[in-house]
PDB file of N, CA, C and O in Angstrom:
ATOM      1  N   UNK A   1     -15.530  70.869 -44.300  1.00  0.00           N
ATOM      2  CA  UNK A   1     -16.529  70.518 -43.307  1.00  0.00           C
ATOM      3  C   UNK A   1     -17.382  71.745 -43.007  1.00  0.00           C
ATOM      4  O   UNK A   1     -16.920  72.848 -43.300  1.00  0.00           O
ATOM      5  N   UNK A   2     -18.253  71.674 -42.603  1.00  0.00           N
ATOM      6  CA  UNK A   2     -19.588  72.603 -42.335  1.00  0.00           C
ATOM      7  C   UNK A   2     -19.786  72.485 -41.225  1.00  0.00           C
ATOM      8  O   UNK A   2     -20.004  71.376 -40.737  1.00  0.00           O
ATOM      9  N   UNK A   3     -19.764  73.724 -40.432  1.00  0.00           N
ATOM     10  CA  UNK A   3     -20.024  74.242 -39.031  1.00  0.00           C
ATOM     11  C   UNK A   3     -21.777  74.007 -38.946  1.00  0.00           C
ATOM     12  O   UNK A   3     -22.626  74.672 -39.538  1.00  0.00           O
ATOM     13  N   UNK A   4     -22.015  72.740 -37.929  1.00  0.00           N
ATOM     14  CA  UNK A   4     -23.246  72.229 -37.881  1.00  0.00           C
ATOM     15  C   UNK A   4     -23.793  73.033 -36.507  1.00  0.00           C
ATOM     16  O   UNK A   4     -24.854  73.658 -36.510  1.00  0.00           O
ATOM     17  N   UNK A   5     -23.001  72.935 -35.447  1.00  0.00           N
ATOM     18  CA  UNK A   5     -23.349  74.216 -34.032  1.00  0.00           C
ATOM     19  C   UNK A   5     -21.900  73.979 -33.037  1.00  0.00           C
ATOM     20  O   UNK A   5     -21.095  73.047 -33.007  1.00  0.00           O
ATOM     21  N   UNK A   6     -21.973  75.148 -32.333  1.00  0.00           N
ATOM     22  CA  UNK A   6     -20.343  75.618 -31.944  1.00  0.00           C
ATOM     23  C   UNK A   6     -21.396  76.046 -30.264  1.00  0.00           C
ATOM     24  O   UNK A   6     -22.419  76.683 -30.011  1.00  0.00           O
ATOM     25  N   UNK A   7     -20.569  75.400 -29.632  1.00  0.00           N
ATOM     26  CA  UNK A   7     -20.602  75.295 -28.127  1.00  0.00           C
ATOM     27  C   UNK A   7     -19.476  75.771 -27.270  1.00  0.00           C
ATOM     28  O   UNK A   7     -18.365  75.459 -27.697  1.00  0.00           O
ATOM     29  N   UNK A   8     -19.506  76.457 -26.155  1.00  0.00           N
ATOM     30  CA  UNK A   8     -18.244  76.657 -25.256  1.00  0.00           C
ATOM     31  C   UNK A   8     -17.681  75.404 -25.767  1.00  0.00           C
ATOM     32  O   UNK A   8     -16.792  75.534 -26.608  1.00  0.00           O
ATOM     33  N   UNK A   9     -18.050  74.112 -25.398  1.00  0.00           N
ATOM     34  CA  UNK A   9     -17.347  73.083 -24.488  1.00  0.00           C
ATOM     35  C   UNK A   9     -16.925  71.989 -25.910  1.00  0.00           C
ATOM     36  O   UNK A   9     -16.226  70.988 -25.748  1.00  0.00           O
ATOM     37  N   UNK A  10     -17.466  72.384 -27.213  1.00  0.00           N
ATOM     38  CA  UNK A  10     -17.308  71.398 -28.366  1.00  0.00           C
ATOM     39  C   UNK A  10     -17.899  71.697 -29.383  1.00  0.00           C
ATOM     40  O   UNK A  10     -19.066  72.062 -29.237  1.00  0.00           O
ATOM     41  N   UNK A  11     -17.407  71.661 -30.579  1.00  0.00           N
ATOM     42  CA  UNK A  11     -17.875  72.067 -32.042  1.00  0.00           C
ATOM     43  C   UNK A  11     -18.284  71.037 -33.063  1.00  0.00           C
ATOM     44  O   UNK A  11     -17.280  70.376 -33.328  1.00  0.00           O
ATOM     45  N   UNK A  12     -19.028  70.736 -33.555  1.00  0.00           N
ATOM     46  CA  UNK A  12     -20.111  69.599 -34.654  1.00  0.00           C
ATOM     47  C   UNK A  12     -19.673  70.086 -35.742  1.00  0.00           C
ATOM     48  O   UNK A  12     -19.571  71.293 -35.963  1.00  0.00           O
ATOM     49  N   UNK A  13     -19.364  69.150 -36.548  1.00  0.00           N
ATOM     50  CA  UNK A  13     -19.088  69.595 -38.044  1.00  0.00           C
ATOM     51  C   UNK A  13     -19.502  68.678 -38.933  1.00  0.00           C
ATOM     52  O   UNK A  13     -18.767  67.695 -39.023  1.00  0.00           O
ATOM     53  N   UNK A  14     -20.692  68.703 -39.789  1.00  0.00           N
ATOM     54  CA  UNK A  14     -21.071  67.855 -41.121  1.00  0.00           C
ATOM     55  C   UNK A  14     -19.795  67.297 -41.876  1.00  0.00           C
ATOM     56  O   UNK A  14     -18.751  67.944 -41.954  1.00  0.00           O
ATOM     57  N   UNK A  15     -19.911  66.469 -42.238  1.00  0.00           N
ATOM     58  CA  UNK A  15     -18.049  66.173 -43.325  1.00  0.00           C
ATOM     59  C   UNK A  15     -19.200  65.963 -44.535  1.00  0.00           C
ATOM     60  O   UNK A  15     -20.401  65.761 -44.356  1.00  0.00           O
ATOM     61  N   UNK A  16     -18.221  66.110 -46.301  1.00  0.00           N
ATOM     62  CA  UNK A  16     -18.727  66.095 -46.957  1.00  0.00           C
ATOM     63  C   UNK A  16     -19.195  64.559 -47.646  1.00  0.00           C
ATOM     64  O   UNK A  16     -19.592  64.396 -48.800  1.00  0.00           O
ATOM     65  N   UNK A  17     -19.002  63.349 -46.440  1.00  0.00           N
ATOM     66  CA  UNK A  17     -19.389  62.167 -46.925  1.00  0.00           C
ATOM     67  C   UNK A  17     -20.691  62.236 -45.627  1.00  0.00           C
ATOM     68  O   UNK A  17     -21.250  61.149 -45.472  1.00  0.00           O
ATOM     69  N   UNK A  18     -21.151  63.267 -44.807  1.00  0.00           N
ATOM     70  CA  UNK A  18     -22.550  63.457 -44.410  1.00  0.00           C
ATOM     71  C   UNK A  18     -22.335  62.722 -42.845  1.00  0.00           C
ATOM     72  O   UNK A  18     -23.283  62.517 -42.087  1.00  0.00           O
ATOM     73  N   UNK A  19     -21.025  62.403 -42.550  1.00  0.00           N
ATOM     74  CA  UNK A  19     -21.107  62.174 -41.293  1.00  0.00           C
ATOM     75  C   UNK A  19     -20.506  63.263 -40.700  1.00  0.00           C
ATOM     76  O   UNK A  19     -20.101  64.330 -41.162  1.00  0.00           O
ATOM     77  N   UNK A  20     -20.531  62.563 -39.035  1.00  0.00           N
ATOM     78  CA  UNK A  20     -20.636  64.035 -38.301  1.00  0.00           C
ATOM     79  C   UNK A  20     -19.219  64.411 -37.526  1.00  0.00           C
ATOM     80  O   UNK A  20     -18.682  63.383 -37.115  1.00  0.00           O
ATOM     81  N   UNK A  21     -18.644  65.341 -37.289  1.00  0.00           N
ATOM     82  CA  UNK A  21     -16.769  65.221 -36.510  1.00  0.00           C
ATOM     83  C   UNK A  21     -16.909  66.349 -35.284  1.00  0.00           C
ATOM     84  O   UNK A  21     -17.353  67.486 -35.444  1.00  0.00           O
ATOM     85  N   UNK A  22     -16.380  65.722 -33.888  1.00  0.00           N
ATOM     86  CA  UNK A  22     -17.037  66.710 -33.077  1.00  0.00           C
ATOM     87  C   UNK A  22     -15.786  67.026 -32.706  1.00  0.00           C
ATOM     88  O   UNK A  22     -15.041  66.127 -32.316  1.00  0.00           O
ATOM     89  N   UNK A  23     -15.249  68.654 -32.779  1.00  0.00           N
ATOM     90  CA  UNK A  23     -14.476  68.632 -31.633  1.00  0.00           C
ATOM     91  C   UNK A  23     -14.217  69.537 -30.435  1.00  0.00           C
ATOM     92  O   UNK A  23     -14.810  70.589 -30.196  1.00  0.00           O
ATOM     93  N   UNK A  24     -13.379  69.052 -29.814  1.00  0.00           N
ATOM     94  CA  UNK A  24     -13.619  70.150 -28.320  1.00  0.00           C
ATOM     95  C   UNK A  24     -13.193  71.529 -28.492  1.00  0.00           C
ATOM     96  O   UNK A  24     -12.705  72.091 -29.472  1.00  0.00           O
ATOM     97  N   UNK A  25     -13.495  71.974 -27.274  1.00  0.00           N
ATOM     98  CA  UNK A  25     -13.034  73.581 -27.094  1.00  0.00           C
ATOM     99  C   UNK A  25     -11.031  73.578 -27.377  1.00  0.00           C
ATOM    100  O   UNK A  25     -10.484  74.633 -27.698  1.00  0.00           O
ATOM    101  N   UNK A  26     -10.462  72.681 -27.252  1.00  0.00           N
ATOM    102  CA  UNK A  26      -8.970  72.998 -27.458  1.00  0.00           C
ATOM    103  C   UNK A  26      -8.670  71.922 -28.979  1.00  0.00           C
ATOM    104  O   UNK A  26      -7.683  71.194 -29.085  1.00  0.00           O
ATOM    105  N   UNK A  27      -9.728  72.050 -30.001  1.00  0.00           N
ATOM    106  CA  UNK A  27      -9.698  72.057 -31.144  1.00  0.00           C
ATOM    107  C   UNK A  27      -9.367  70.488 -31.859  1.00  0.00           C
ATOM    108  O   UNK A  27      -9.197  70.181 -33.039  1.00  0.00           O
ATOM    109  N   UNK A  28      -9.356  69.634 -30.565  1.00  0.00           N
ATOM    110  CA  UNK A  28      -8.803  68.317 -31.060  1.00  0.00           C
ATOM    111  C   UNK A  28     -10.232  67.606 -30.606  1.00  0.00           C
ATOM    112  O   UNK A  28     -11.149  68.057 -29.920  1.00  0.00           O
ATOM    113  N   UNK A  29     -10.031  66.053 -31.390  1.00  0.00           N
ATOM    114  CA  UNK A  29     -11.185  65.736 -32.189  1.00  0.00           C
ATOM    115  C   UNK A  29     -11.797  64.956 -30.730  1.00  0.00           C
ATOM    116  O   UNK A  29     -11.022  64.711 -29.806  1.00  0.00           O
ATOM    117  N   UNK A  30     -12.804  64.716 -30.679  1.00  0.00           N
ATOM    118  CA  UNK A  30     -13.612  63.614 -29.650  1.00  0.00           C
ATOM    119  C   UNK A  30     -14.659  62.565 -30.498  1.00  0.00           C
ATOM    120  O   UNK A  30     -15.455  62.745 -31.419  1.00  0.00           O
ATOM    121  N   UNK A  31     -14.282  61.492 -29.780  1.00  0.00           N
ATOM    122  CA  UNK A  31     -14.258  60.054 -30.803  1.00  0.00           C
ATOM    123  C   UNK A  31     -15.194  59.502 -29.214  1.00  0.00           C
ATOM    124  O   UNK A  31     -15.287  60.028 -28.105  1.00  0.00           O
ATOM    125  N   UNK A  32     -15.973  57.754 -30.012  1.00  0.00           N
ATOM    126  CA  UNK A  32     -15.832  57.173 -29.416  1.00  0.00           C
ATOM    127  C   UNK A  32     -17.230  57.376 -28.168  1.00  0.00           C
ATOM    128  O   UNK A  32     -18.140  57.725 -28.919  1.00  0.00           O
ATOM    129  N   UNK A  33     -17.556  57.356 -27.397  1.00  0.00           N
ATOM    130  CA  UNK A  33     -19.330  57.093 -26.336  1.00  0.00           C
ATOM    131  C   UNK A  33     -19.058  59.195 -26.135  1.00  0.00           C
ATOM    132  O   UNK A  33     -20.025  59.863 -26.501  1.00  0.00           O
ATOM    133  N   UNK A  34     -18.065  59.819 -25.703  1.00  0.00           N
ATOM    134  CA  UNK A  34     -18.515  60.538 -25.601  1.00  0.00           C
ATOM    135  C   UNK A  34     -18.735  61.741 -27.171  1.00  0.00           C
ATOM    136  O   UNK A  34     -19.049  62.931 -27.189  1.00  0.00           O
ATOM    137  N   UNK A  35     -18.407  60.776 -28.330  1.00  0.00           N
ATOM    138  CA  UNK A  35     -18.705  61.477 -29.577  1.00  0.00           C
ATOM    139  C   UNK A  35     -20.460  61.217 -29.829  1.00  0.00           C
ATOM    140  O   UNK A  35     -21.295  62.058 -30.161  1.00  0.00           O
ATOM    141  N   UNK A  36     -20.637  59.882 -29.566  1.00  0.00           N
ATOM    142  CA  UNK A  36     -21.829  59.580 -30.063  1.00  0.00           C
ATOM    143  C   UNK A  36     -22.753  60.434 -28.508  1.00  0.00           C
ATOM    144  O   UNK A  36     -23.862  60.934 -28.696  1.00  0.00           O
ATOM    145  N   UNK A  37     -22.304  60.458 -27.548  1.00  0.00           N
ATOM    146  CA  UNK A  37     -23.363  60.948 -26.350  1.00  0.00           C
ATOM    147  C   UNK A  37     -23.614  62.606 -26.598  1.00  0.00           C
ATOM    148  O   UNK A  37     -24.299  63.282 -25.830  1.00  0.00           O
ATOM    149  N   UNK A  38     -23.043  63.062 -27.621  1.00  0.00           N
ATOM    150  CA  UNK A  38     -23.207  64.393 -28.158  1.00  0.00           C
ATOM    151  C   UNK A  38     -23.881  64.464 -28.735  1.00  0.00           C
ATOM    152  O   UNK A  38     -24.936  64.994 -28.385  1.00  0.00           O
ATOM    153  N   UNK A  39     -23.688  63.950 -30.043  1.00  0.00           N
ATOM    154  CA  UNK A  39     -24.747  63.651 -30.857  1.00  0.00           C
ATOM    155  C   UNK A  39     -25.766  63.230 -30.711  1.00  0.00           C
ATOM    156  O   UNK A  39     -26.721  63.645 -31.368  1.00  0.00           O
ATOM    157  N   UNK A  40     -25.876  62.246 -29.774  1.00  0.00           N
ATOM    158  CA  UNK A  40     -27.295  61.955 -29.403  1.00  0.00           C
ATOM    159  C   UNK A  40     -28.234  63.455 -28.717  1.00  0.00           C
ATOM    160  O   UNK A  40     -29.338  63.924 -28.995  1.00  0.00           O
ATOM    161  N   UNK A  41     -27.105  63.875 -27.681  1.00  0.00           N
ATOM    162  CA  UNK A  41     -28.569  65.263 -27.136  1.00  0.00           C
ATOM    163  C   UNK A  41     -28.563  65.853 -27.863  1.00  0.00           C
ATOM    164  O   UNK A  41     -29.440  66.656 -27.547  1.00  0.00           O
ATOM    165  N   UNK A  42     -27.932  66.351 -29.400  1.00  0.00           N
ATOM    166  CA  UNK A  42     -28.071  66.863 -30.063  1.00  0.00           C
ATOM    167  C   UNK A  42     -29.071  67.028 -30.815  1.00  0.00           C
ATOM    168  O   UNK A  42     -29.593  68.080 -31.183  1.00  0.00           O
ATOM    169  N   UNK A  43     -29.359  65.880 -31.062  1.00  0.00           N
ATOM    170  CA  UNK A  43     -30.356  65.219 -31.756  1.00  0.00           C
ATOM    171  C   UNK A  43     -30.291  64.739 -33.504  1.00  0.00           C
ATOM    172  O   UNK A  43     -31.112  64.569 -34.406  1.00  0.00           O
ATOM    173  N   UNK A  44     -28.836  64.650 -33.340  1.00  0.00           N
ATOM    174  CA  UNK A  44     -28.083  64.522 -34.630  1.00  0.00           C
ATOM    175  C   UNK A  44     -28.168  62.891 -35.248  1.00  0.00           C
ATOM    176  O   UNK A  44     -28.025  62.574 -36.429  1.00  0.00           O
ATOM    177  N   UNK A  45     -28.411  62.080 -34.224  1.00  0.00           N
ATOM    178  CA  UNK A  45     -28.162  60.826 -34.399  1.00  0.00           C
ATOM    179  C   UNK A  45     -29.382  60.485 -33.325  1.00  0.00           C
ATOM    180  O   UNK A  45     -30.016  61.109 -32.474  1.00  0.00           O
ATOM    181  N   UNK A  46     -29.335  58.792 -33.988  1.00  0.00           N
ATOM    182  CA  UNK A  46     -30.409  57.985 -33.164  1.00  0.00           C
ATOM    183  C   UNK A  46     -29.388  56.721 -32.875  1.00  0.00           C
ATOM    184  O   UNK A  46     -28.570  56.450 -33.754  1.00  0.00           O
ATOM    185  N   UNK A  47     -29.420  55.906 -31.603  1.00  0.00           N
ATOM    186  CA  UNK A  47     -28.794  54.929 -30.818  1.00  0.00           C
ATOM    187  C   UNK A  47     -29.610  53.758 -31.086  1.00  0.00           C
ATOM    188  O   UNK A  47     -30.719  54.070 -31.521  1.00  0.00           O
ATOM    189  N   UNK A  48     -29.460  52.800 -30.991  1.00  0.00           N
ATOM    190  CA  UNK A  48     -30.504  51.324 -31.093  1.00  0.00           C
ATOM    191  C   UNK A  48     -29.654  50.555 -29.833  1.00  0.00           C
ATOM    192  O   UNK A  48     -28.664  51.190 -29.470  1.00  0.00           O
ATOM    193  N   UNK A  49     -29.850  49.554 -29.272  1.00  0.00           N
ATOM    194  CA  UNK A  49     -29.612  49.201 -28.378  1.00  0.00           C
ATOM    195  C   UNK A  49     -28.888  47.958 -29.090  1.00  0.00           C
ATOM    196  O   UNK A  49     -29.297  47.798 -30.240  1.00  0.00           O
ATOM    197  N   UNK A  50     -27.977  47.103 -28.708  1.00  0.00           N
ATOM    198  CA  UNK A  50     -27.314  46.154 -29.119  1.00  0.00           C
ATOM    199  C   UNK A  50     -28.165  45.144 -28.796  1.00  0.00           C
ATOM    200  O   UNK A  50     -28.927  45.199 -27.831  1.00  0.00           O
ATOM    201  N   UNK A  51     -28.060  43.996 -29.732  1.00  0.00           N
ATOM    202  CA  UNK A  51     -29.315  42.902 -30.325  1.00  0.00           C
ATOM    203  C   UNK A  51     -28.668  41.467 -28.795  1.00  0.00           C
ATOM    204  O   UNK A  51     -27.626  40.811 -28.813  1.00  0.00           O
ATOM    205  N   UNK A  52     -29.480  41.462 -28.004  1.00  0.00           N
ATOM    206  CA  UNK A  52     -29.089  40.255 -27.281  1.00  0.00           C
ATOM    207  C   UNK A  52     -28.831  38.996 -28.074  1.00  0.00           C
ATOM    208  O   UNK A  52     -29.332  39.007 -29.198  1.00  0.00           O
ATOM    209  N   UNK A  53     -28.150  37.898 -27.730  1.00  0.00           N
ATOM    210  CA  UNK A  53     -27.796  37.286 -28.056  1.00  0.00           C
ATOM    211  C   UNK A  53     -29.469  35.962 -27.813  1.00  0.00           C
ATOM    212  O   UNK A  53     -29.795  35.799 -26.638  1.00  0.00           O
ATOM    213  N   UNK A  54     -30.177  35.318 -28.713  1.00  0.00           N
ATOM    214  CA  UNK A  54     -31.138  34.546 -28.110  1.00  0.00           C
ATOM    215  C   UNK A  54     -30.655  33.438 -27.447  1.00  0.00           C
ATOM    216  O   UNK A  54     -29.598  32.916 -27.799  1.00  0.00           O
ATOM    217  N   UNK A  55     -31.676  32.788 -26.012  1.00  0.00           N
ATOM    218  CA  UNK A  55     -31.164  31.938 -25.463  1.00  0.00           C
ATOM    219  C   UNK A  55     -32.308  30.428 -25.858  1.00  0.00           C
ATOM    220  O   UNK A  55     -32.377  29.508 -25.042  1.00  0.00           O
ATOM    221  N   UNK A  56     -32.933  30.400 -26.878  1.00  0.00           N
ATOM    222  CA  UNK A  56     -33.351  29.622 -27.322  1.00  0.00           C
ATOM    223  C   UNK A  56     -32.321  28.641 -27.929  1.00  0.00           C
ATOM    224  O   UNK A  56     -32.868  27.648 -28.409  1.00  0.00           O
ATOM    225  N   UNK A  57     -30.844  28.658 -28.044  1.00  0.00           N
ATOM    226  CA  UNK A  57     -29.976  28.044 -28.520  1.00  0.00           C
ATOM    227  C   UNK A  57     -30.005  26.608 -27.742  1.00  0.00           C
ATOM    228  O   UNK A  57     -30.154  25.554 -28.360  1.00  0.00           O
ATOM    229  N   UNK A  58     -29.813  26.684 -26.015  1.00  0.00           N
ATOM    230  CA  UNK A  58     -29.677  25.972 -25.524  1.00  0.00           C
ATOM    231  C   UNK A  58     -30.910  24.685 -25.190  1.00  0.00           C
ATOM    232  O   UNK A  58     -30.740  23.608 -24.619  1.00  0.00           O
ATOM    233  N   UNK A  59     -32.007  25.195 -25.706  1.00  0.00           N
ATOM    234  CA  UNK A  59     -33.044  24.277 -25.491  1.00  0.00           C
ATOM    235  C   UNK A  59     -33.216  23.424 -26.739  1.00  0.00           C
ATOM    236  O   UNK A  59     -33.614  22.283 -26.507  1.00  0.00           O
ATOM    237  N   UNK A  60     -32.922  23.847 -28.479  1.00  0.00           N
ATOM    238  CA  UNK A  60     -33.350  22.614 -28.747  1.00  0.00           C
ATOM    239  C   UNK A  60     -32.304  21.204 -28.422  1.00  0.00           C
ATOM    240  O   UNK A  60     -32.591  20.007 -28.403  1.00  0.00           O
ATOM    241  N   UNK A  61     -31.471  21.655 -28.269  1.00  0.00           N
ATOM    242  CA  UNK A  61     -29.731  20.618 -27.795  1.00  0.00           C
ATOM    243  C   UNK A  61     -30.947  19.884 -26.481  1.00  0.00           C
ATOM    244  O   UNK A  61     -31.288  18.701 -26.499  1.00  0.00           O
ATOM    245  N   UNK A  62     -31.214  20.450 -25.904  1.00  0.00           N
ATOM    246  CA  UNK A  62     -32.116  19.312 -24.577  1.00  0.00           C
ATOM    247  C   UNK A  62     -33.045  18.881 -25.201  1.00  0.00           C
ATOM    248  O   UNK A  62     -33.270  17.693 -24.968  1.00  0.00           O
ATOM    249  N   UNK A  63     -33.984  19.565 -26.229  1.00  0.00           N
ATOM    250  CA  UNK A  63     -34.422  18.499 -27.228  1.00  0.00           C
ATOM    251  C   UNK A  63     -34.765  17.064 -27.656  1.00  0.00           C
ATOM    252  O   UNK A  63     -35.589  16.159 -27.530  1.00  0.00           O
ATOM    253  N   UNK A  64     -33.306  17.523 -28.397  1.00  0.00           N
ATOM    254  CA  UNK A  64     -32.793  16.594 -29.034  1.00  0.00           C
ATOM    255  C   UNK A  64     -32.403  15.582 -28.700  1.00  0.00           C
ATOM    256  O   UNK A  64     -32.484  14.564 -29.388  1.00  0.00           O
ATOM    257  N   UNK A  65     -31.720  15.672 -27.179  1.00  0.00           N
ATOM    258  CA  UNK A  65     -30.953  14.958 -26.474  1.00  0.00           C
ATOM    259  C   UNK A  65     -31.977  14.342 -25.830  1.00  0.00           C
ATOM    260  O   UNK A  65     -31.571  13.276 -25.367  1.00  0.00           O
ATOM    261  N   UNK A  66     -33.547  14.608 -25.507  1.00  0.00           N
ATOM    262  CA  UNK A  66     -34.609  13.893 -24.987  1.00  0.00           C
ATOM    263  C   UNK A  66     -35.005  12.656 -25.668  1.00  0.00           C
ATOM    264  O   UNK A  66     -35.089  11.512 -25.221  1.00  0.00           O
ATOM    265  N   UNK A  67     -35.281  13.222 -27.103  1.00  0.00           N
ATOM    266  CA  UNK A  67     -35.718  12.657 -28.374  1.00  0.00           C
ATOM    267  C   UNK A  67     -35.316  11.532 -28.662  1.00  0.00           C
ATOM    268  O   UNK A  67     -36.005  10.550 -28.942  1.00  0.00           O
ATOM    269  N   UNK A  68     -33.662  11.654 -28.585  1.00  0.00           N
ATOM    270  CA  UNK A  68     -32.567  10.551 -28.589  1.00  0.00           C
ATOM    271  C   UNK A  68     -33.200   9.434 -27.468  1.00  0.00           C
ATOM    272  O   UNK A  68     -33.723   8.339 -27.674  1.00  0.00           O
ATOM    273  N   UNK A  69     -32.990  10.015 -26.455  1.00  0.00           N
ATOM    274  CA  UNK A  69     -32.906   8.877 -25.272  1.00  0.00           C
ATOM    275  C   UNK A  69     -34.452   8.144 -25.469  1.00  0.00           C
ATOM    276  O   UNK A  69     -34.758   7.035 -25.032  1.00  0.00           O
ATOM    277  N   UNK A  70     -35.293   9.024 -26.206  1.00  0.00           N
ATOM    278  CA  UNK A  70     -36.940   8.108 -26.300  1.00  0.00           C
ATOM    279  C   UNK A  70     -36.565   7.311 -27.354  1.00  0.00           C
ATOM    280  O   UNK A  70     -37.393   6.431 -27.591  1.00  0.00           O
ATOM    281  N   UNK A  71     -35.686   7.319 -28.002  1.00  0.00           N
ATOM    282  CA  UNK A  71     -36.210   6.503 -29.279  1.00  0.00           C
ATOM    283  C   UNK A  71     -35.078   5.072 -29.126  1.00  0.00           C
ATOM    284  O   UNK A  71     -34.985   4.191 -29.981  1.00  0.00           O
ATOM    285  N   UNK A  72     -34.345   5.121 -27.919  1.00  0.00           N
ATOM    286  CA  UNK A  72     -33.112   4.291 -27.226  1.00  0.00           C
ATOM    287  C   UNK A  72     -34.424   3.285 -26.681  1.00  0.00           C
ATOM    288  O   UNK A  72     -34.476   2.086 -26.956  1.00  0.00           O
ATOM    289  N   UNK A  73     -35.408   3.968 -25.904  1.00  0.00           N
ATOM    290  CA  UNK A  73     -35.816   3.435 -25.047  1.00  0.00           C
ATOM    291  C   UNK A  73     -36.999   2.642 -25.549  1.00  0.00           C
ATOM    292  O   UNK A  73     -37.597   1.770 -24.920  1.00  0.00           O
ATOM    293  N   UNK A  74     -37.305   3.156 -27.025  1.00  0.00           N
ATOM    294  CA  UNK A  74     -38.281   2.220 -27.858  1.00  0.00           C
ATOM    295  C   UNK A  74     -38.100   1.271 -28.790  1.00  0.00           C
ATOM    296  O   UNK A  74     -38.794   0.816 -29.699  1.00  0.00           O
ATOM    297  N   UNK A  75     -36.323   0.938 -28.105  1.00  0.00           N
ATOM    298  CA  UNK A  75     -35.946   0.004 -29.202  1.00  0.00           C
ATOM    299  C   UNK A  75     -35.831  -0.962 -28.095  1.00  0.00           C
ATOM    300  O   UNK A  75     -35.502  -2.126 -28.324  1.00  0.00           O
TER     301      UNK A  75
END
């Protein structure tokens, strides 16, 4: 691994498959929001925000269910 920058409080290290291994001042590893919240002020990494779920799901079901009842009502 390759010494990427060395901090009092935590050390960055390149690995040779190009990702990144951070660890603290008492030499053991940090994983997990506060691995990636390093990397991020670092400026080592970029974050994307998690994809909402769309709520267009629930409307064509009322739709459909309109559609239905018109075509009940044109028979």
């Amino acid at each position: 691994m390759k010494l990427v920058k060395k901090t009092d409080e935590y050390s960055i290290f390149q690995r040779g498959d190009e990702r990144y291994a951070v660890k603290d001042a008492a030499k053991k590893p940090v994983n997990g929001e506060e691995k990636a919240r390093i990397l991020l002020a670092e400026g080592l990494i970029k974050l994307t925000a998690p994809a909402e779920k769309p709520a267009e799901e629930e409307a064509p079901a009322e739709e459909t269910a309109a559609e239905e009842g018109a075509e009940e009502a044109a028979e």
